[in-house]
C-alpha positions in Angstrom: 8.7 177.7 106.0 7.4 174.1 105.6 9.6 172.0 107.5 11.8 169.3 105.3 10.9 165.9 105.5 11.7 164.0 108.5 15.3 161.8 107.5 15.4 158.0 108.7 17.2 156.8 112.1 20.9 157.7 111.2 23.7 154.7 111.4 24.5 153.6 115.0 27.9 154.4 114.7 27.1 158.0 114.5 25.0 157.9 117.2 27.6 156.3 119.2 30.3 158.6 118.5 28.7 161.5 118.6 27.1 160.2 122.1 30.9 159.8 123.4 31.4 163.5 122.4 28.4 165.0 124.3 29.8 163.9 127.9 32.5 166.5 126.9 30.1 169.5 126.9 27.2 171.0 125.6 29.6 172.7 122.4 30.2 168.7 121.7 26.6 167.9 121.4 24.1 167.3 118.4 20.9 166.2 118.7 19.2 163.4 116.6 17.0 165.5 114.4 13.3 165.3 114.4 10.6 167.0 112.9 9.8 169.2 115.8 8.4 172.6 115.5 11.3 175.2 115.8 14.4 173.7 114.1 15.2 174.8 110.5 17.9 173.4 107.5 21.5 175.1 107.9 21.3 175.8 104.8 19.2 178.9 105.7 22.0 180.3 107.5 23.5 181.0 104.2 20.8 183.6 103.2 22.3 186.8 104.5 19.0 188.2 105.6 18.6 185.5 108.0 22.2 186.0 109.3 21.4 189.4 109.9 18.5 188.7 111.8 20.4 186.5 113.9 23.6 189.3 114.2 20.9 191.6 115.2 19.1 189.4 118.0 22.7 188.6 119.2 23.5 192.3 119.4 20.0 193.5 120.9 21.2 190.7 123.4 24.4 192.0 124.2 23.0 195.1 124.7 20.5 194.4 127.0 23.0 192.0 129.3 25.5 195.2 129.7 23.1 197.4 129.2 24.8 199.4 126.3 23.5 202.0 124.0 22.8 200.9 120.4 25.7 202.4 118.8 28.0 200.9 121.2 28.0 197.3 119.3 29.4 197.2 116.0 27.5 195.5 114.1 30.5 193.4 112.5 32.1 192.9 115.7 29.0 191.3 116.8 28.7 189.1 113.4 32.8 187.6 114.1 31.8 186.9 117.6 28.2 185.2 116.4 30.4 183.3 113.6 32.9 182.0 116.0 30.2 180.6 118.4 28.8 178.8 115.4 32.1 177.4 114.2 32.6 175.7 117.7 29.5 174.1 117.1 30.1 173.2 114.0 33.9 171.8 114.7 33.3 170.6 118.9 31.1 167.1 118.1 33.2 166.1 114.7 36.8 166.6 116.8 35.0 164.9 119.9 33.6 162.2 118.1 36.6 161.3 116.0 39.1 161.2 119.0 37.2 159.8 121.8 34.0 158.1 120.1 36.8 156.6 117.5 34.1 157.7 114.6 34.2 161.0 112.3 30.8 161.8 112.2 30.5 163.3 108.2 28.1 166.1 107.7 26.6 168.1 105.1 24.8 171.6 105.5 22.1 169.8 104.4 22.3 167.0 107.5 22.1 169.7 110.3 19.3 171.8 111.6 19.5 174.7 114.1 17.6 176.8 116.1 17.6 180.2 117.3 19.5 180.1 120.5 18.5 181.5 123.8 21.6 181.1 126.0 24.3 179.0 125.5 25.4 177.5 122.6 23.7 177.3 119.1 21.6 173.9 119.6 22.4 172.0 116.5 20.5 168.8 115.3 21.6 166.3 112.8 20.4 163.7 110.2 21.8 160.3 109.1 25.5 160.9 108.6 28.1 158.9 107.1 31.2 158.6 109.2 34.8 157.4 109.3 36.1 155.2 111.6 39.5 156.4 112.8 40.6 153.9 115.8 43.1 152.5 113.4 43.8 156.1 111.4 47.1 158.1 112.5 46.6 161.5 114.0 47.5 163.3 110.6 44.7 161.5 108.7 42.3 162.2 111.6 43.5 165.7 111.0 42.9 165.6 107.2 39.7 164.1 107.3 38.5 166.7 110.0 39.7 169.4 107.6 37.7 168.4 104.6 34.3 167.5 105.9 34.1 170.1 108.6 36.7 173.2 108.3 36.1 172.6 104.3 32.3 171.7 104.2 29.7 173.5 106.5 32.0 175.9 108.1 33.4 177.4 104.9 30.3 178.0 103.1 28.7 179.8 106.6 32.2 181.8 106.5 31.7 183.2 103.1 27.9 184.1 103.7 29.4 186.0 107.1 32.0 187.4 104.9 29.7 188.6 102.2 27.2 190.0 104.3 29.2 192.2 106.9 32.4 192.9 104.8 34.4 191.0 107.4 38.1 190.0 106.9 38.9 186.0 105.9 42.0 186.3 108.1 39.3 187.2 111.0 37.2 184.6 110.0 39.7 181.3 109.8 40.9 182.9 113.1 38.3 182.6 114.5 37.8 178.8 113.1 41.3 177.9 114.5 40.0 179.8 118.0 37.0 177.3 117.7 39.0 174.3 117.1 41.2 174.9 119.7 39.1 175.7 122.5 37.5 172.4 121.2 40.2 170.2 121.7 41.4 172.0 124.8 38.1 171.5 126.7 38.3 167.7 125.5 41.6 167.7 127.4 40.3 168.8 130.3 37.5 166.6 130.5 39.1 163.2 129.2 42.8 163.2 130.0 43.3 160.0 128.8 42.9 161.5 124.9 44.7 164.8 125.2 47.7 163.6 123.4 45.5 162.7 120.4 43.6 165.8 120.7 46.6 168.1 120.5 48.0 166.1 117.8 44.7 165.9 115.4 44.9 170.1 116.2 48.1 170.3 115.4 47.8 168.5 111.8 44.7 170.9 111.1 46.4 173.9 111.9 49.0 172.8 109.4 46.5 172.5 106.7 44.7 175.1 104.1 43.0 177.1 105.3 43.9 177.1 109.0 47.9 177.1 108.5 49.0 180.2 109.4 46.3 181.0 111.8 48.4 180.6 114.8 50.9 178.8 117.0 50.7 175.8 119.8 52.0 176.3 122.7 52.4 173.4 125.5 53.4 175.6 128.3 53.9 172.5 130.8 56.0 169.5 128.8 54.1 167.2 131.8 51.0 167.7 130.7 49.7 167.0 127.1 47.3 170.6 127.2 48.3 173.0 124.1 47.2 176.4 123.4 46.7 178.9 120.7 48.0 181.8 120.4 46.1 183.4 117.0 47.6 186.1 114.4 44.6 187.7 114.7 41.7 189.3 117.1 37.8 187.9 116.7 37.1 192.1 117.3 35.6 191.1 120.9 37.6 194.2 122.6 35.4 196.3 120.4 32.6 195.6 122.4 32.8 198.3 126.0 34.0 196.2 128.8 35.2 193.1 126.3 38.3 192.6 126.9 40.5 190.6 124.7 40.3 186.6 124.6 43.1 184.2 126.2 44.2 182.9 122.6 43.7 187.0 121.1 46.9 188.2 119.4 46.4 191.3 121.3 46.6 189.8 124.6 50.0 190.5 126.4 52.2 187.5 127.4 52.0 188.0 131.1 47.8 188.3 130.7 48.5 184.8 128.3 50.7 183.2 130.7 47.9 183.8 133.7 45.2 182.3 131.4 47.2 179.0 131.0 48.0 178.9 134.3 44.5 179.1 135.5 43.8 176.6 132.9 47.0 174.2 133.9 46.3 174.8 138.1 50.0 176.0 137.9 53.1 174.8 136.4 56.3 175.2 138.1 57.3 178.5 136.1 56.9 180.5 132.7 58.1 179.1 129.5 61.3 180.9 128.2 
């Protein structure tokens, strides 16, 4: 496939804001695209042959790592898990760069390029983007405008080309979206402290929003510390895998396993919420 044409350098805002939200993590990174051999449009991501080539490399890897026979991997249990590592990517840099870069970085399936990963996260590039400053916005309209270009842009149309290729639920799916976003803004209140407050309040307005309301709850399990969690309505189908387990936010996870993961996370509050 010919590669598309190179885009000019993209506004310095976005570069700076998006810059802030890589010191987070690698989840919070995009790269300035280039045309390097190896990265490909988003877009093709919506073609569900190449979404099953990339279910099936992800499965042949999972495999191999616990050495598993081939009928041991669903195949759409493999396909929720590959969609929620793509939705982190997708949602980490926006979330990062809008609460500690003070810039919402607004992108289009056609400003991002990926390529195939090979451990770790998806690598991600990006094009010129528009942004919005939101230093002077309230949390809600952080929260709004995070829904709409990100949750409502990219990530929805990659969730219905998941969802029409492997017959998987949309309940499952914007789980797994709120699972992302959370995780997101967790991590981001781990490693900068001093926005945590803002983090769990621009999470908390999404999760109150179409189509994430009614994906979960927020807890706060120490009122000293501004570090929420999720506690989904619904499983990403991980346990399905032999030896998987259910996640810390997983519906199916019971409270004393929950409580144990947020302690580890919080180093120990005084005692259990009632």
């Amino acid at each position: 496939m010919a590669a598309p044409p190179r885009p000019p350098s993209e506004p310095r805002d976005a570069r700076q804001a998006l810059a802030a939200a890589s010191v987070l993590g690698p989840f919070f990174a995009w790269s300035p695209w280039f045309d390097r051999a190896g990265w490909r449009p988003l877009t093709d991501l919506l073609d569900g042959d190449v979404l099953a080539e990339r279910v099936d490399a992800a499965a042949t890897t999972l495999r191999t790592r616990c050495d598993l026979p081939a009928d041991a991997v669903p195949v759409r249990v493999v396909a929720s898990v590959t969609f929620l590592g793509l939705a982190a990517r997708l949602v980490s840099p926006p979330l990062g760069a809008a609460v500690v870069g003070g810039a919402l970085p607004i992108a289009g399936p056609e400003d991002l390029w990926w390529r195939p990963p090979t451990a770790g996260p998806w690598p991600l590039a990006h094009g010129p983007l528009d942004v919005l400053p939101t230093g002077d916005l309230d949390d809600r309209s952080v929260s709004a405008a995070l829904v709409e270009t990100a949750a409502q842009g990219p990530v929805r149309l990659l969730l219905d080309a998941f969802r029409a290729r492997f017959r998987l639920s949309p309940q499952v799916l914007w789980g797994n979206v709120a699972s992302a976003l959370a995780g997101a803004a967790g991590v981001l209140a781990d490693a900068a402290p001093a926005h945590a407050e803002r983090a769990g309040a621009v999470l908390a307005g999404a999760l109150e929003l179409p189509p994430l309301a009614g994906t979960g709850n927020l807890v706060r399990p120490d009122p000293n510390r501004a570090r929420w969690f999720l506690v989904r309505r619904n499983c990403c189908l991980y346990y399905r895998i032999p030896g998987g387990g259910t996640c810390g936010d997983c519906v199916l996870t019971s409270p004393a396993q929950r409580w144990r993961h947020w302690r580890s996370v919080l180093a120990g509050p005084a005692k259990p919420p009632a």
